[in-house]
Backbone as a chain_set.jsonl record, in Angstrom:
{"seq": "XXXXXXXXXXXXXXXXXXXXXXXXXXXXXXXXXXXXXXXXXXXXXXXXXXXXXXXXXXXXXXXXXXXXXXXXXXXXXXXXXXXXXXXXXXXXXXXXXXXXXXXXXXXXXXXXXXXXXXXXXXXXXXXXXXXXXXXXXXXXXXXXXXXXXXXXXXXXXXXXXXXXXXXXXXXXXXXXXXXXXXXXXXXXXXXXXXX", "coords": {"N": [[30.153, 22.685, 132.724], [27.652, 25.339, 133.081], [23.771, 25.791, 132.718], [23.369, 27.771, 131.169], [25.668, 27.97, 129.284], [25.556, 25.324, 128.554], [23.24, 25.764, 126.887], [24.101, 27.903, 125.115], [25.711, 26.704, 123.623], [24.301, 24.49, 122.507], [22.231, 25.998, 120.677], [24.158, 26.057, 118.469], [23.739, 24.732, 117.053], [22.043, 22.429, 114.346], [19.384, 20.918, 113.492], [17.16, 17.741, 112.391], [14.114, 16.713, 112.213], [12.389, 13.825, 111.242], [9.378, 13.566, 110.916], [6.27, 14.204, 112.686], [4.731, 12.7, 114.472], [4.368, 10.468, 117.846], [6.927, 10.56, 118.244], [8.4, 12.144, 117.194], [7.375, 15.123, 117.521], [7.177, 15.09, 120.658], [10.037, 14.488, 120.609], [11.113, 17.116, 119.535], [10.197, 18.996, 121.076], [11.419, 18.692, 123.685], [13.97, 18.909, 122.853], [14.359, 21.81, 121.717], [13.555, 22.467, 124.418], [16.03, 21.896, 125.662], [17.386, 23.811, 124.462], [18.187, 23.754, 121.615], [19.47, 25.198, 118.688], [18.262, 25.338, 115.611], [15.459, 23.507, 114.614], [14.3, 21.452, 111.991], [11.54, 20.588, 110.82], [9.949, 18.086, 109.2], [6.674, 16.637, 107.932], [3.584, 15.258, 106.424], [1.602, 15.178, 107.62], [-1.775, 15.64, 109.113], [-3.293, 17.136, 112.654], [-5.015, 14.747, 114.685], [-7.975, 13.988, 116.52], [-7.543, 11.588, 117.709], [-4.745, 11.457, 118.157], [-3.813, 13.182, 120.433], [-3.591, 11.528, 122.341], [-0.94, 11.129, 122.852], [1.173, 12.858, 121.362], [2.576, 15.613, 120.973], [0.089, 17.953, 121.023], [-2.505, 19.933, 120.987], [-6.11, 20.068, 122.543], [-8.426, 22.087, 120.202], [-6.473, 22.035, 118.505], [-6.674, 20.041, 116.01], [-7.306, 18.923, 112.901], [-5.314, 20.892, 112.088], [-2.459, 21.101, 109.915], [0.833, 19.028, 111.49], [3.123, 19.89, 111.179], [2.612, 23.172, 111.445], [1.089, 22.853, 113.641], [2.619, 22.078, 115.425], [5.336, 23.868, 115.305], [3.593, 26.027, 116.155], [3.552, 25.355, 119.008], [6.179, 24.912, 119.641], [7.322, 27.304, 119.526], [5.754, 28.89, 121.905], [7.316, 27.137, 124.083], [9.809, 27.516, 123.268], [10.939, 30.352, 122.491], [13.485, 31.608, 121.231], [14.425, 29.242, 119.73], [14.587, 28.363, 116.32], [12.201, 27.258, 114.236], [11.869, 25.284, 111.242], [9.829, 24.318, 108.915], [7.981, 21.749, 107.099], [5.911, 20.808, 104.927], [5.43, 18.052, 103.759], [4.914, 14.578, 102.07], [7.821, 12.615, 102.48], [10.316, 11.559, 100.604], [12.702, 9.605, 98.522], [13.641, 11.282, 96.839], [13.322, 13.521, 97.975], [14.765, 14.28, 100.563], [17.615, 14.999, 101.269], [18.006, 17.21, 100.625], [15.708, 18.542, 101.769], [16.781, 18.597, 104.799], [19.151, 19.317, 104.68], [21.977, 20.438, 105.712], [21.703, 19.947, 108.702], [22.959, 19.083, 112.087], [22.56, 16.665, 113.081], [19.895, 13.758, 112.254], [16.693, 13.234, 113.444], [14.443, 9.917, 113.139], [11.778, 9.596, 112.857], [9.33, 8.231, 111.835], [6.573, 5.973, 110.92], [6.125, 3.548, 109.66], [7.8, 0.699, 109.266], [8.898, -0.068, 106.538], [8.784, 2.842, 105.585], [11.027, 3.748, 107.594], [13.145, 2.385, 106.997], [14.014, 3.237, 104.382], [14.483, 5.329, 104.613], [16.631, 6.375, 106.655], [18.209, 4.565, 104.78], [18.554, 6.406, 102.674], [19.653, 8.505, 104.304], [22.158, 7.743, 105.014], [23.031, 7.372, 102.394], [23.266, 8.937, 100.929], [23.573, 11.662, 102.432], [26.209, 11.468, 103.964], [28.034, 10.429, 107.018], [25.907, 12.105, 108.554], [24.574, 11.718, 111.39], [22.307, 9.469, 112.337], [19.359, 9.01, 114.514], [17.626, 6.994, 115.044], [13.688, 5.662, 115.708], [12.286, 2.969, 117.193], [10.165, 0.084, 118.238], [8.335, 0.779, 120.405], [6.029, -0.033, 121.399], [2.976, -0.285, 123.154], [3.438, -1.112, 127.104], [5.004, -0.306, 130.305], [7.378, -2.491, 131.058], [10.36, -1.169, 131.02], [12.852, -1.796, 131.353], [13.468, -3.138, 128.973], [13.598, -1.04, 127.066], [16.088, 0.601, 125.57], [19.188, 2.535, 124.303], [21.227, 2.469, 121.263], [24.457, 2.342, 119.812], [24.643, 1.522, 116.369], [26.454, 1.468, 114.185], [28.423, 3.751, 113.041], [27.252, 6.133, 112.684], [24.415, 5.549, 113.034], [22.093, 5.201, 115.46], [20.028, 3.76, 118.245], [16.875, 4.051, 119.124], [14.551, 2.446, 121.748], [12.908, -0.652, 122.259], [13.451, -2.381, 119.887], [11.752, -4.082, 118.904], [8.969, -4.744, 119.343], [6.58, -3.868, 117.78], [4.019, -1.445, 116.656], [0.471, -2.76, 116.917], [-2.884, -3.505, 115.887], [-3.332, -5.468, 118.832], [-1.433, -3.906, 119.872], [-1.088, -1.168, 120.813], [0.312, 2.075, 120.793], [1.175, 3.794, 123.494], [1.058, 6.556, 125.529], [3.271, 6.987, 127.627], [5.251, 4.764, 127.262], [6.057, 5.911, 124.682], [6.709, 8.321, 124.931], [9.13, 8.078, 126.875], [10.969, 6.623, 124.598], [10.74, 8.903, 123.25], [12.189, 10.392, 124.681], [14.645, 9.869, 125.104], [15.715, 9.851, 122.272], [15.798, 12.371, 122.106], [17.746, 12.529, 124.129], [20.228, 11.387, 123.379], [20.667, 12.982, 120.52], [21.636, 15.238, 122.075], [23.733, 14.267, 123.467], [24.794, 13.458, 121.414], [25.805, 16.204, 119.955], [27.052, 17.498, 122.223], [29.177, 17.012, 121.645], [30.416, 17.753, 119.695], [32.302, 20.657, 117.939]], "CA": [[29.378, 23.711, 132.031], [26.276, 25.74, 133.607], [22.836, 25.852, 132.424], [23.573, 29.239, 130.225], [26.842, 27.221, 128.73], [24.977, 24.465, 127.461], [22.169, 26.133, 125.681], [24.596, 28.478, 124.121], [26.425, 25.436, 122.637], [23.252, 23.577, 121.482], [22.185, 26.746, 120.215], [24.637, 26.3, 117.156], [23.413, 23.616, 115.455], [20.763, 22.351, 113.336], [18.348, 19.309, 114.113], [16.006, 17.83, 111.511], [12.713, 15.529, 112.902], [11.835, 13.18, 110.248], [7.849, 12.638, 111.115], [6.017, 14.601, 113.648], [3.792, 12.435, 115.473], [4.512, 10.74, 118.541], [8.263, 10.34, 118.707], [8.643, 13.45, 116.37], [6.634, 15.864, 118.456], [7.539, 14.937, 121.53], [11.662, 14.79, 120.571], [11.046, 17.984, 119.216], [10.047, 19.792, 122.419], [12.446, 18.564, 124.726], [15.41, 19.329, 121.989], [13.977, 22.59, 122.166], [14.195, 23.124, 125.839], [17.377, 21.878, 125.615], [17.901, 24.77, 123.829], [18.74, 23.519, 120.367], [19.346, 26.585, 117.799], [17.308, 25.468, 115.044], [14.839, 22.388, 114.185], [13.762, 21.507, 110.699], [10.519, 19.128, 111.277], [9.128, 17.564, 108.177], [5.256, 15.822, 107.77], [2.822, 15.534, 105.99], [-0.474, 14.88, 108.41], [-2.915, 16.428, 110.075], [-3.588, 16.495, 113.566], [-6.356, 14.085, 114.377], [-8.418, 13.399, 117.906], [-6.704, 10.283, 118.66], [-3.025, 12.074, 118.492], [-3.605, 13.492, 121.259], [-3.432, 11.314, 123.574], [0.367, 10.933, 122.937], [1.772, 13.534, 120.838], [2.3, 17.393, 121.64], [-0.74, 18.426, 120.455], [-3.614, 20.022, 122.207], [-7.194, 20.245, 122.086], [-7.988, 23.063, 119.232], [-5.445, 22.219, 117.233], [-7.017, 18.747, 115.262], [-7.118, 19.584, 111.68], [-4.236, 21.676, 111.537], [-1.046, 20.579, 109.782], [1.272, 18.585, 112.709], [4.047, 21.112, 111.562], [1.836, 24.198, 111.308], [0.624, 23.057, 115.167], [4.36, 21.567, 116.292], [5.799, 25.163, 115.691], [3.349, 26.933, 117.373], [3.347, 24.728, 120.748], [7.853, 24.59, 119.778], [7.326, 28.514, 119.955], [5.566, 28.648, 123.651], [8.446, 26.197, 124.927], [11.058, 28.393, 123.276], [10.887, 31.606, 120.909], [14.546, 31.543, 120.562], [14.785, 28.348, 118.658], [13.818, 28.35, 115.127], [11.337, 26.457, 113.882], [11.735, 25.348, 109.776], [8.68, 23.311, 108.405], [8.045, 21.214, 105.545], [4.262, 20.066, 104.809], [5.584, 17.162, 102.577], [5.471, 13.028, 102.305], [9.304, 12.247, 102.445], [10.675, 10.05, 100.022], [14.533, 9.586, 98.382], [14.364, 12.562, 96.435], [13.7, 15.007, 98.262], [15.217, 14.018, 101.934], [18.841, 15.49, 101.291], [17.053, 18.794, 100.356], [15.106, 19.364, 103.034], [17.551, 18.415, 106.013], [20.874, 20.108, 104.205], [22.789, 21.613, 107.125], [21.399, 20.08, 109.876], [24.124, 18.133, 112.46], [21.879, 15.121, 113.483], [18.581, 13.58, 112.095], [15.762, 12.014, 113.716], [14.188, 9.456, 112.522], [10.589, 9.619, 113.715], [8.469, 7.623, 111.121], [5.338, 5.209, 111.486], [6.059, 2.105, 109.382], [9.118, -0.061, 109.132], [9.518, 0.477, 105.361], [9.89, 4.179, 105.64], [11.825, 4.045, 108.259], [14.207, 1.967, 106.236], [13.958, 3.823, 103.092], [14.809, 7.1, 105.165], [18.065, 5.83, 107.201], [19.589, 4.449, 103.734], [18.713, 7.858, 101.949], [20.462, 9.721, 104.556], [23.266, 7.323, 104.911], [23.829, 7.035, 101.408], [23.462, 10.946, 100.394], [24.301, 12.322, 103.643], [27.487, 10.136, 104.625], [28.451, 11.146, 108.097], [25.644, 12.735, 109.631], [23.736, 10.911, 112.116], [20.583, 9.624, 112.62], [18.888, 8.879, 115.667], [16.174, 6.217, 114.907], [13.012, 5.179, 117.013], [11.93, 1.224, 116.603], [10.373, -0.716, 119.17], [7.582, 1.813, 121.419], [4.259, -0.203, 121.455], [2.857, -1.203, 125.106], [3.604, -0.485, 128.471], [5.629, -1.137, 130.964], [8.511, -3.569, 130.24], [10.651, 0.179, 131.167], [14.302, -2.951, 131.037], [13.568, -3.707, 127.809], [13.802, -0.181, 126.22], [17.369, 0.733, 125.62], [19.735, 3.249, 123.276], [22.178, 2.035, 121.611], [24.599, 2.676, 118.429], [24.91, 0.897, 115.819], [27.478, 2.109, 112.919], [29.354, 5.181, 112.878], [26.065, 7.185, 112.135], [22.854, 5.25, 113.418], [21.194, 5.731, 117.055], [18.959, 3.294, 117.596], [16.2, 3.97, 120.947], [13.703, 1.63, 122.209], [12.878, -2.227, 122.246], [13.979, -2.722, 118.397], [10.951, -5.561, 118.253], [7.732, -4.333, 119.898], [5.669, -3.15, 116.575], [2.283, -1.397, 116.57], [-0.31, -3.707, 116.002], [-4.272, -2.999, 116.671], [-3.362, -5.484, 119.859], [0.209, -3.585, 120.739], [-0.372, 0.714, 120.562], [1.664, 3.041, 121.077], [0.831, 4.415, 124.587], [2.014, 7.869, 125.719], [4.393, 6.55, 128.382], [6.083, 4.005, 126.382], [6.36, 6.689, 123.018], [7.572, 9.418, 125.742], [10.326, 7.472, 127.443], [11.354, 6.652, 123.732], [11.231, 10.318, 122.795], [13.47, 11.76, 125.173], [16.022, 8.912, 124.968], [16.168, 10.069, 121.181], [16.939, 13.698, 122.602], [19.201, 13.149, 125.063], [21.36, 11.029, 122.559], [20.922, 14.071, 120.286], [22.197, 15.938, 122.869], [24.954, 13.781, 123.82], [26.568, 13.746, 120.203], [26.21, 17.66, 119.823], [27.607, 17.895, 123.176], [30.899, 16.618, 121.677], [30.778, 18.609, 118.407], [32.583, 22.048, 117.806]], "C": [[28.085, 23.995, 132.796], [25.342, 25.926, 132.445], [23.306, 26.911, 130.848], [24.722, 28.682, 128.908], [26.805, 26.718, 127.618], [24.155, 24.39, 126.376], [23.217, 26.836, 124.461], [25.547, 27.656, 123.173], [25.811, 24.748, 121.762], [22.799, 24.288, 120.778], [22.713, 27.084, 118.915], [24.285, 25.445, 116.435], [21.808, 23.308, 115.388], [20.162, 20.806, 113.127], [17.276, 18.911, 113.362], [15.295, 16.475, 112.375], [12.376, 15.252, 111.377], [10.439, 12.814, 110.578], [8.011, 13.82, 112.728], [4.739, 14.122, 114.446], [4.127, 12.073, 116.74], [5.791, 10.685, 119.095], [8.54, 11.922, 118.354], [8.451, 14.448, 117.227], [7.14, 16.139, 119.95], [9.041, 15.131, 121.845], [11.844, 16.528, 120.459], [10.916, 18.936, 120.291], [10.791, 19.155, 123.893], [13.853, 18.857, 124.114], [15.139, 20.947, 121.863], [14.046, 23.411, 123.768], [15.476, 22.729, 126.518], [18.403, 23.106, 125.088], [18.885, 24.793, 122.086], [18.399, 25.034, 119.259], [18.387, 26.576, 116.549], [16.579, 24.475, 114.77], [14.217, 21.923, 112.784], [12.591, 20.44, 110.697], [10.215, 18.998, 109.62], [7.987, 16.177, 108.334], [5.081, 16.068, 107.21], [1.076, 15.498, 106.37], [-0.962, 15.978, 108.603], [-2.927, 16.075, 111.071], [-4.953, 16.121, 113.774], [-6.633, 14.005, 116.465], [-7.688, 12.275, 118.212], [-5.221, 10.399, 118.742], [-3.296, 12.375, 119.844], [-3.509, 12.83, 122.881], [-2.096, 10.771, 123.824], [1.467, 11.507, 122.259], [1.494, 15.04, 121.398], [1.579, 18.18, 120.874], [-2.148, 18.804, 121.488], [-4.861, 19.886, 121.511], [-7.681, 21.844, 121.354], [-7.629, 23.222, 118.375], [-5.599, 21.032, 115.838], [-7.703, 19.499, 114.158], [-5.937, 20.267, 111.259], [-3.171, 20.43, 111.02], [-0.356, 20.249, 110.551], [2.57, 19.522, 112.518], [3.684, 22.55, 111.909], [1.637, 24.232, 113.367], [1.763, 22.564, 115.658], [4.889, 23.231, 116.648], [5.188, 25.981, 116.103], [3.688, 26.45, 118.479], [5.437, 25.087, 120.254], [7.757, 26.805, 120.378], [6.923, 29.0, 121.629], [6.689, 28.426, 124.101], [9.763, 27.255, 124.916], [11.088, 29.499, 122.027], [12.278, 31.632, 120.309], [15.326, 30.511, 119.534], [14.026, 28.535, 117.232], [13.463, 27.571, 114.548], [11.337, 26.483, 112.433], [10.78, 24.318, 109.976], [8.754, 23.121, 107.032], [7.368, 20.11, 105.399], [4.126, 19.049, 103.289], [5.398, 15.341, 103.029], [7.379, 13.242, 101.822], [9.266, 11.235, 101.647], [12.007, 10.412, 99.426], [14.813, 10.713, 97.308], [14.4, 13.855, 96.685], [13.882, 14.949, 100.187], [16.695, 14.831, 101.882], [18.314, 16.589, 101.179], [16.886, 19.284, 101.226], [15.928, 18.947, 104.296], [18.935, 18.476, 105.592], [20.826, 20.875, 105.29], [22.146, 21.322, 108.406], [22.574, 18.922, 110.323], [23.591, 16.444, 112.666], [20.312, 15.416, 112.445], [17.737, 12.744, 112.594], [14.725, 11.492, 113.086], [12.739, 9.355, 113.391], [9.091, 9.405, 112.884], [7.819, 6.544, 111.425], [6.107, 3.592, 110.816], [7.461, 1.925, 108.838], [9.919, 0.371, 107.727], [10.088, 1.784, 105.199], [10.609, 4.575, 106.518], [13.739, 3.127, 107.776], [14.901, 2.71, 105.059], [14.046, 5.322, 103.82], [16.28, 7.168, 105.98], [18.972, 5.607, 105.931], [19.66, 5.646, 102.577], [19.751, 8.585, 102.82], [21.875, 9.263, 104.971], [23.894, 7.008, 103.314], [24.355, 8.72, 100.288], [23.467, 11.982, 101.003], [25.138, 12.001, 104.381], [27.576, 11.594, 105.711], [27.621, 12.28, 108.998], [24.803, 11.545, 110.231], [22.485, 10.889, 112.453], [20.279, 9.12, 113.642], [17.25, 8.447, 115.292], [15.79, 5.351, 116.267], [12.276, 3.561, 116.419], [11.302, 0.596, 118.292], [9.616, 0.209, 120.369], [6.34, 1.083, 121.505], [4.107, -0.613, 123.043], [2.643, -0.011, 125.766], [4.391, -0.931, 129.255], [7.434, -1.72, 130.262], [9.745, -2.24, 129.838], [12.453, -0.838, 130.375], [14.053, -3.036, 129.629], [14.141, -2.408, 126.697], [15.654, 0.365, 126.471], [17.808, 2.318, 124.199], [21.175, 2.606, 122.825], [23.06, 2.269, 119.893], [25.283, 2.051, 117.632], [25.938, 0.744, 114.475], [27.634, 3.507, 113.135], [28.544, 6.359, 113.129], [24.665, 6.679, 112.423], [23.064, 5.086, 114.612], [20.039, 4.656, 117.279], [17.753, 3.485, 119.455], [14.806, 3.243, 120.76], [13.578, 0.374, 122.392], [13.404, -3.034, 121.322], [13.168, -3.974, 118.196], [9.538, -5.28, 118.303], [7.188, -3.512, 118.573], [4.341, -2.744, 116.579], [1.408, -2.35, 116.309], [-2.49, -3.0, 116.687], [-4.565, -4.04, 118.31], [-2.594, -4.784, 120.53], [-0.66, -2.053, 120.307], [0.296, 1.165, 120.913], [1.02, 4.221, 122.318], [1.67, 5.6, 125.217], [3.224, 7.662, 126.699], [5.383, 6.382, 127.763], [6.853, 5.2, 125.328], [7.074, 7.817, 123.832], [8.806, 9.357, 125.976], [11.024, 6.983, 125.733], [11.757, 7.793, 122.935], [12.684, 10.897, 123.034], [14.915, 10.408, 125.186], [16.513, 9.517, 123.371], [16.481, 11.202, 121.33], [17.695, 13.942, 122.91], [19.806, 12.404, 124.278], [21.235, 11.787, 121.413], [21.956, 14.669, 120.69], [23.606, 15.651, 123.323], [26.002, 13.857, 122.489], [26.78, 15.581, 120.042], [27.116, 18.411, 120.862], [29.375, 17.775, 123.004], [31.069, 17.03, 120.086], [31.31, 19.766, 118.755], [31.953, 23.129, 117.26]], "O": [[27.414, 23.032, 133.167], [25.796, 26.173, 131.328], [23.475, 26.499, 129.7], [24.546, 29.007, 127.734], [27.279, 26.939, 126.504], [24.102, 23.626, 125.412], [23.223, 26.507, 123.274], [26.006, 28.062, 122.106], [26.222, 24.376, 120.663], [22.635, 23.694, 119.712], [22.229, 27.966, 118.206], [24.502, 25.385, 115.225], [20.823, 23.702, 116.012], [20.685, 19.82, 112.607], [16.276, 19.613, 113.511], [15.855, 15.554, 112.97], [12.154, 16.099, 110.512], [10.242, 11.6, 110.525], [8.955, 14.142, 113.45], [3.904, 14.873, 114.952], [4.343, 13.103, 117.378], [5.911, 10.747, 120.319], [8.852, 12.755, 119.204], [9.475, 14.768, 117.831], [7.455, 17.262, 120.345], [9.447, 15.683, 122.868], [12.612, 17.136, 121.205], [11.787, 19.806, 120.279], [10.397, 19.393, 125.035], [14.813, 19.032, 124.864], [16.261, 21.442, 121.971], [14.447, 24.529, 124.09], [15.888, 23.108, 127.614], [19.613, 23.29, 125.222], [19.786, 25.503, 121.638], [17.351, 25.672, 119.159], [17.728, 27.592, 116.328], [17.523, 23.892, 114.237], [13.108, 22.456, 112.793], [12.973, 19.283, 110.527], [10.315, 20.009, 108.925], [8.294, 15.047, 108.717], [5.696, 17.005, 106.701], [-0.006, 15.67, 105.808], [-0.584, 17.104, 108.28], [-2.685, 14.876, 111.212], [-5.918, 16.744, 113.331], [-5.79, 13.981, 117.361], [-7.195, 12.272, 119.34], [-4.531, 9.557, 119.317], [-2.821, 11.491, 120.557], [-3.412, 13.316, 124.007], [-1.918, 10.041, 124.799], [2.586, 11.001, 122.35], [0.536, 15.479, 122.034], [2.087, 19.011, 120.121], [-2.626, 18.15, 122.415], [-4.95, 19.663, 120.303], [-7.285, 22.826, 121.983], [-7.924, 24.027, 117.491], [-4.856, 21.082, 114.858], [-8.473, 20.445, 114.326], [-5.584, 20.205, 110.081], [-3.051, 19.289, 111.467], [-0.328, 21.289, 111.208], [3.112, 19.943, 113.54], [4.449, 23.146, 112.667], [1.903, 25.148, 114.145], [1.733, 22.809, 116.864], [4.89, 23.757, 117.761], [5.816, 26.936, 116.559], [4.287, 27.279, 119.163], [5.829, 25.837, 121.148], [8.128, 27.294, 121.445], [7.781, 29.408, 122.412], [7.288, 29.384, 124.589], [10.453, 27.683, 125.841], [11.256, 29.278, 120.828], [12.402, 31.673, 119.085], [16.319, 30.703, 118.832], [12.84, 28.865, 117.214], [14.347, 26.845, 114.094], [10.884, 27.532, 111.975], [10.793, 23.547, 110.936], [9.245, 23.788, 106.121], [7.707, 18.938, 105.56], [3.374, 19.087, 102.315], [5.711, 14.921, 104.143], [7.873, 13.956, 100.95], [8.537, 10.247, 101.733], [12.493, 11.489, 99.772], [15.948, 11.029, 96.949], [14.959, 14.838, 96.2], [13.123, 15.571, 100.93], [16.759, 15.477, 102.929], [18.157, 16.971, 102.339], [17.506, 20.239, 101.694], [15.083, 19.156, 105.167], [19.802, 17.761, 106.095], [20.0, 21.683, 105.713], [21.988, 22.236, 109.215], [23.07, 18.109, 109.543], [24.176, 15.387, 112.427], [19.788, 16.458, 112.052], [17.847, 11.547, 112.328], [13.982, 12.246, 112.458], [12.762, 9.023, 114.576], [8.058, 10.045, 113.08], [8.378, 5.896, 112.31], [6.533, 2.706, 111.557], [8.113, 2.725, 108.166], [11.027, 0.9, 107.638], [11.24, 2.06, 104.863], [10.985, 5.745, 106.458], [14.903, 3.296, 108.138], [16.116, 2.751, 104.861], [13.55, 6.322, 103.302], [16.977, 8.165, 105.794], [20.082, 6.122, 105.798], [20.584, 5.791, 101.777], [20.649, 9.223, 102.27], [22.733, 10.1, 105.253], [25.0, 6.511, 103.103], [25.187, 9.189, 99.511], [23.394, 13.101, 100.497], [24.958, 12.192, 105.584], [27.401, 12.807, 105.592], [28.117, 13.069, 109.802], [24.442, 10.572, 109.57], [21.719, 11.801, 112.766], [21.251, 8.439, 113.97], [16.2, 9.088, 115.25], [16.416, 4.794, 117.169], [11.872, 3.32, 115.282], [11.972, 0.698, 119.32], [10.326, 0.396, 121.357], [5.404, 1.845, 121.748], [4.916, -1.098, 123.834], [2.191, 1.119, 125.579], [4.67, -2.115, 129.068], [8.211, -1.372, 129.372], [10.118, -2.148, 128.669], [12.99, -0.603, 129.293], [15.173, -2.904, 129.135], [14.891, -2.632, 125.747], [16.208, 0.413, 127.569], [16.999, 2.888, 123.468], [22.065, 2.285, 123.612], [22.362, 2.351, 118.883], [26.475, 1.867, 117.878], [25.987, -0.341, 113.895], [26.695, 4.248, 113.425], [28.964, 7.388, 113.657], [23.73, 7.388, 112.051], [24.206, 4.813, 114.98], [19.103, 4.685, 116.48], [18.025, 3.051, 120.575], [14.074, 3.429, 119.787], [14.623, 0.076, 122.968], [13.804, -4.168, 121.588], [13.615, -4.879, 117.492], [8.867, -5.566, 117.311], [7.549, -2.336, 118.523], [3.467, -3.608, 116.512], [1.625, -2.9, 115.229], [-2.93, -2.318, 117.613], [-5.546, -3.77, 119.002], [-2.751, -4.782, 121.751], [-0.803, -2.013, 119.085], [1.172, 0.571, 121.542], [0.502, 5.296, 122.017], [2.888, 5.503, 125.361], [4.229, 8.313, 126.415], [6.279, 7.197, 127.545], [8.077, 5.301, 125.255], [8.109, 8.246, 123.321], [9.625, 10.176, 125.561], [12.222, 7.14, 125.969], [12.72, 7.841, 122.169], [13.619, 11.407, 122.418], [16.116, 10.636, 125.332], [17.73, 9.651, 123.24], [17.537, 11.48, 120.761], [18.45, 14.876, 122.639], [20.801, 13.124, 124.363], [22.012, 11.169, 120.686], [23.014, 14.765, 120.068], [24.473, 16.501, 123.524], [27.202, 14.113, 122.38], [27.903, 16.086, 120.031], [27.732, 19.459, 120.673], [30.336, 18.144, 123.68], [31.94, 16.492, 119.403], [30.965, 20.172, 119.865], [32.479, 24.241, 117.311]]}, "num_chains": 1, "name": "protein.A"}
């Protein structure tokens, strides 16, 4: 398949980002110039001065809503994808809602709990679509350690799966990058084998 091929393939389906900071953000604009047809992001932040030094956010944009400023910068990258937003906290009753009809979901939340409590919502009231969760981004370095890899029928899992934020461990733009696009291109790889 050429360039033109592949977009018009990714082009049919529908991609929800659970969390748009720095996995979120970042997945988001490379699934995008992949040429994905539509994205559904859901947050609830703001962007703040210290995002930026690892999420796709510029200077300007701190204060705004991280979906409000995601789909402008997703617009730049690509006008032909469509950008849905949804300036909410996520929790188990309203996750099937807002990511009805999309083929994959990424999972691109801050703390362990809701990243638990968002995998067994969409495996238990979205059987059969897949999620593509990020675990395991703090540091630097240590490039061997980060991996993708899948774990049941329907979970994705990219990064270290141990390495946890801590105020000694952050989450450094490298590290959270190289974790991004691993959660794209295995996106990319299951849509690539959908109809």
């Amino acid at each position: 398949m050429n360039a033109e091929e592949i977009a018009a393939h990714l082009g049919n389906f529908r991609v929800g980002i659970a969390g748009a900071g720095g996995l979120g953000s970042n997945c988001s604009a490379l699934l995008a110039r992949s040429g994905i047809g539509t994205l559904v992001i859901a947050d609830h932040d703001r962007v703040e001065r210290s995002n930026l030094s690892r999420q796709y956010y510029f200077e300007g944009q701190t204060g705004m809503l991280k979906t409000e400023a995601l789909k402008e910068n997703l617009s730049r990258i690509r006008p032909e994808t469509a950008v849905v937003i949804h300036n909410v906290f996520l929790d188990p009753t309203n996750i099937s809602m807002l990511f009805r009809g999309c083929h994959v979901i990424v999972e691109a939340l801050d703390s362990s709990e809701m990243k638990e409590m968002f995998i067994e919502t969409v495996q238990t009231e979205m059987k059969g679509i897949p999620v593509v969760a990020g675990s395991g981004i703090a540091g630097w370095g240590r490039n061997e350690t980060l991996r993708s890899r899948q774990i049941d029928e329907t979970l994705y899992v990219c990064g270290d799966e141990t390495t946890e934020v801590s105020g000694d461990l952050l989450p450094l733009a490298a590290r959270v990058a190289i974790v991004a696009a691993m959660q794209a291109n295995t996106v990319v790889e299951i849509l690539m084998k959908m109809h």
